[in-house]
N, C-alpha and C positions, 0 to 999 in steps of 0.2 A: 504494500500500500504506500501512494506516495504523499506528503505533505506539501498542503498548500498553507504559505504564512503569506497573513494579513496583516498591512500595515494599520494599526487601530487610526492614525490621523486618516487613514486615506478613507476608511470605512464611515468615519465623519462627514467628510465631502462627495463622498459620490455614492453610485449604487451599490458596492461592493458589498453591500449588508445581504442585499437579494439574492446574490454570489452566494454566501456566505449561509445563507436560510436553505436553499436550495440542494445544495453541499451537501447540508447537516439532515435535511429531510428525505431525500431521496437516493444520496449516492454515498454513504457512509461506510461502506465496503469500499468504494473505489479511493475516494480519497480524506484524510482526513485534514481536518480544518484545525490552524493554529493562529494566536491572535499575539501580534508583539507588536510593542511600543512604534518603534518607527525604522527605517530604513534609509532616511539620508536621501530622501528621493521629492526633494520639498515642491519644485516648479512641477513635477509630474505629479505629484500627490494630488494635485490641487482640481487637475483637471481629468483624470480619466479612473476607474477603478483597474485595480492590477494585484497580482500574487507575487512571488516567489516558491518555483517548486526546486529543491537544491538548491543552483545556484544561478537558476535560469530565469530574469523577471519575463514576465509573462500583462501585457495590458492588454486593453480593448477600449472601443469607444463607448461601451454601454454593459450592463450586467449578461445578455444572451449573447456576446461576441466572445466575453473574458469565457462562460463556462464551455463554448466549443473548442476556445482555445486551450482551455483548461483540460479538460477531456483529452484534445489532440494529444497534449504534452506527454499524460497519463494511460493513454493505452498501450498495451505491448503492440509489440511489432509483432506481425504475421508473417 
């Protein structure tokens, strides 16, 4: 299972909360959701929701963009 962290500022300012609901209600096997303070990402915080899974950030322009990308990150390879 792989971890996705959540900048709490960013979950502030944007949808990443939806992210983040969705995550935690229906795909709780796939990945688990982590919440930390911040990441030093202050001009992009501000405007888009984003994760870090490892050590790969991961944004989007909106809550359905970040969990396809999200998804992407996290499936195996076939």
């Amino acid at each position: 299972m792989r971890v996705a962290k959540f900048c709490e500022r960013n979950i502030q300012v944007t949808d990443a909360d939806k992210v983040i609901d969705l995550l935690r209600l229906h795909y709780q096997t796939d990945v688990d959701v982590c919440i930390v303070d911040c990441f030093s990402r202050c001009l992009e915080c501000r405007v888009r929701p984003f994760c870090r899974i490892q050590l790969t950030t991961i944004e989007a322009d909106d809550a359905g963009n970040l969990i396809n990308k999200i998804f992407q990150a996290v499936k195996p390879v076939q």
